[in-house]
Structure formats: C-alpha cells, structure tokens
N, C-alpha and C positions, 0 to 999 in steps of 0.2 A: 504494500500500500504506500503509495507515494506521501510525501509531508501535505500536500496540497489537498487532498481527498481525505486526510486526517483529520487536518482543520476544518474541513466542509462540515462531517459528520458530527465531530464534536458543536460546533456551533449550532448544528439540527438538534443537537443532543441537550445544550441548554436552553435552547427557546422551547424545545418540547418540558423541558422538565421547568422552567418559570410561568408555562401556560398551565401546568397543573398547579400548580401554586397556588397561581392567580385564582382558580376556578374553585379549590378548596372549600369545604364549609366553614363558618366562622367556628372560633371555640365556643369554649362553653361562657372563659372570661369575657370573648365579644359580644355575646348576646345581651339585648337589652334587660335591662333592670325592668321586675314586675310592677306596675303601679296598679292604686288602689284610688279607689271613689269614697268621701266622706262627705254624704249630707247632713247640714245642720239644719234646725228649725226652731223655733219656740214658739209657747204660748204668750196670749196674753198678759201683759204686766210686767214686761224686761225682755231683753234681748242678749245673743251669745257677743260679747263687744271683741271675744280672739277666737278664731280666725275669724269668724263675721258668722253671716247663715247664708249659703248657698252651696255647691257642691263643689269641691276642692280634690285635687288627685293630687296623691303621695305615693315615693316608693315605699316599697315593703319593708317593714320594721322600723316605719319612719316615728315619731314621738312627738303629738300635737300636741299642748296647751289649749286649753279651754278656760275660756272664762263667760261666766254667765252675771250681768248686771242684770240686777232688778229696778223698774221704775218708783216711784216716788207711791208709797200706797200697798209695795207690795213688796215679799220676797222671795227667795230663790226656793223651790222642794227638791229637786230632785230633778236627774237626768232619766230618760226614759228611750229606747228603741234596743237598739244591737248595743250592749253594754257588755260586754263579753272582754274586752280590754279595756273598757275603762276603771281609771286608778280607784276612784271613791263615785257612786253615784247622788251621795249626799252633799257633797262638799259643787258649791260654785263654781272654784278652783281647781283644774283637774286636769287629767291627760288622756287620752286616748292611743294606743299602738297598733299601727297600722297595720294589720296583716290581713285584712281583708276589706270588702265594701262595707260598708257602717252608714247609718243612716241614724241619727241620735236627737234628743229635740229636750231645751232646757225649759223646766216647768215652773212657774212662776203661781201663787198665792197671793191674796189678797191679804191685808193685813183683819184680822179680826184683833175690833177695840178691846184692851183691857181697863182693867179698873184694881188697886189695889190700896187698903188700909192699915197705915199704923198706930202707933199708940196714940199718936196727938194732930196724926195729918191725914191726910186721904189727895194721892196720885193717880192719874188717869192718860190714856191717849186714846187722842182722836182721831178723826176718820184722814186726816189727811199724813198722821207719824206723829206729829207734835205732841209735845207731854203738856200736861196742867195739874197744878196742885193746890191743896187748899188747906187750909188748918194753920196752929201750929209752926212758926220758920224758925224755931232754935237751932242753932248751928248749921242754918242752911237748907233742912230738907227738904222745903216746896222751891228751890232753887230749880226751878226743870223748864223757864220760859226761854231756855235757847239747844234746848232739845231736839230735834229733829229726826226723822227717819228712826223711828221709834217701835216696835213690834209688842214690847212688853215693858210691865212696870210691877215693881216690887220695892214694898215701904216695911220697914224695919223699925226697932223702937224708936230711934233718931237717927234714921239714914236712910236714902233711895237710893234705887238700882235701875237703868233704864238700858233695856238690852236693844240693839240697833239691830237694823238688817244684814248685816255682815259679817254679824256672829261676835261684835265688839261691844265693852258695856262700858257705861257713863255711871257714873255716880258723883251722890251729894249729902253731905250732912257730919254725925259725927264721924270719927275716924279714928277714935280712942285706942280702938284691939285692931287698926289696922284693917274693919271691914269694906273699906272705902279700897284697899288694892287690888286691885282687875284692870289696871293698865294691861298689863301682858296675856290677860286671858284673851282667845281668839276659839272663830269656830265655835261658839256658845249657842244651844238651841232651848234654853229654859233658865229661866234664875231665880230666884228668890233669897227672902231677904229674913233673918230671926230675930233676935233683941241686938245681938252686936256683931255678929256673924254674914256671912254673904254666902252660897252656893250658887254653879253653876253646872247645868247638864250637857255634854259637849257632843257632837254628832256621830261618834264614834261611843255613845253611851254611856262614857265615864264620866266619873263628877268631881270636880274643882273646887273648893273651898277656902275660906280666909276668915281671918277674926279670932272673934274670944273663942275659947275652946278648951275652959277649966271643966266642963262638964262631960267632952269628947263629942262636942255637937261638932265639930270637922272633919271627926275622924268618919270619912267616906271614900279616901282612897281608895279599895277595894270595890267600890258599889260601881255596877251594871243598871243604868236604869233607862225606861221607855222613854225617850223625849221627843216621839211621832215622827221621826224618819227612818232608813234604815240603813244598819251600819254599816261605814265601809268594808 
C-alpha cells in the first residue's frame, strides 16, 4: 500500500469515526433536568405574597418559600391541596419540595370578636382587629388604643395580652413576675392570661409560659394541647 492510499483511508477512517460521534445519543448528564408545575391559590381574606399565586415551574428537588399574608380582618388556617412536601401546613411561613406537580391554596379566616375580663378591667376586639378596654388603668392595662390586627385578648389580674395575626403578642400593664415577657414568643395560636402569669399555645401544640410560678402554674413545658389547627 503506497503512503498516499494510507493517508486517503485513514482520513475516511476519521471522518467516519467523528460522524458517529457526532450522531451519538446525548448522556445521561446531557439530558434535560425534570421540571415541575406548582399552583398556588387562596381564599378569601389574604393572599400567598412568595412566590405570588399562579402556576410557577421548578426543577426537581427545587425548595420554594411560601409565605401567606392575611388581610386586615383576618388570619392565616392553614395550607390545603397536594401537601405531601410541604414543611408545616399550619404555619404561614413554609416551604414546599418540588418533586412533583402540586397544586396548594392558602386558607384565610375571618377574625371572630373576642371579649375578655379581669379583676378590675374588661378588654375587647373588634370587628375591624383593634383592641378597647374599659375599667380600671393601674399600671396601664386598658393601654390597648394602639393595638391593631388583633385576633384575641386576654386580661389578667393587672395585665393584658393581645395576641396578633402572626402569631406575635402585645402586652400591657403590671410586669412585677415578668408576665408582660412574650417579646420573643412567635407562632402563638391561643393565650391567656392568670393573676400574674401569661400562657401561650403555639401551633405545633406546645405551650409557653412566663411569670409568677410559686405555685407551678408555668410549669406546662411538657403539655400537648388542642389550639384548633393541626400540627406540623
């Protein structure tokens, strides 16, 4: 075989073999990533404010935030549809894990008025969140005229508790044993208030307490209780 007729074939030999190449299937690492469909919705009385409500595609195993704002009137119950990865369906604030199509809608509640008495005052809210109180202002407890977004109210011997829609609580009045501390409680679906003590029922059913407790009226660490959602 001459040099020339070597070169030929081999050059046949590499266009043949870069044309299979070329024509190859892709791998497994080329193939497209799986994506997923997530519709949001809600009821009446609030809206999902992350990612919004409409139908959003993510790849698989992606890790959405969810946040449900409630309107002025009302507040958040609970997530309801394909909840099969979602993190908490009590909590507002939450995630959903994409591995499949989901379709999820955040349920919104109207506030029903409360009304609550203590020793020397009487606290209320009304239809629109706002607190009112009456009685009694020693040390401050009908302090409630800048109250807002209000769900529940709880009066104590000489102290209010006014739980908001976002699971945060306000308070006023005395603060002798410290029952006035709930800055850092969060997630709160229930309160109430005893002579110098405070309780709170959280959404995951445990319960929070503060104040006097010569008697062991705090001791509730251990308690499991119904505060009418259901737990993450």
């Amino acid at each position: 075989m001459t040099r020339r007729v070597f070169l030929i074939l081999l050059a046949l030999a590499l266009a043949l073999s870069a044309g299979l190449v070329a024509c190859a299937p892709p791998s497994e690492e080329e193939e497209e990533e799986e994506t997923y469909d997530l519709t949001i919705t809600s009821t009446a009385g609030g809206s999902v404010s992350n990612p919004g409500e409409d139908t959003f595609t993510y790849d698989e195993g992606a890790v959405v935030n969810l946040v449900a704002t409630p309107d002025a009137g009302y507040q958040f119950a609970r997530w309801t549809g394909d909840l099969e990865t979602v993190a908490c369906v009590a909590d507002s604030t939450t995630a959903i894990n994409m591995n499949g199509d989901y379709s999820i809608t955040a349920n919104f509640v109207k506030y029903t008025p409360t009304i609550a008495a203590g020793e020397w005052h009487t606290v209320g809210v009304e239809l629109d969140g706002t607190a009112v109180a009456t009685g009694w202002n020693g040390d401050g407890r009908c302090d409630v005229e800048d109250w807002t977004d209000i769900v529940q109210v709880a009066a104590g011997y000489q102290h209010t508790m006014g739980l908001k829609s976002d699971g945060t609580l306000v308070a006023t009045g005395d603060n002798s044993y410290e029952q006035l501390n709930v800055s850092g409680w969060t997630d709160i679906r229930q309160v109430a208030a005893g002579l110098d003590h405070t309780l709170g029922v959280k959404s995951d059913h445990s319960v929070v307490a503060t104040g006097r407790n010569d008697s062991g009226q705090c001791n509730v660490s251990d308690w499991i209780l119904d505060c009418g959602v259901p737990p993450c």
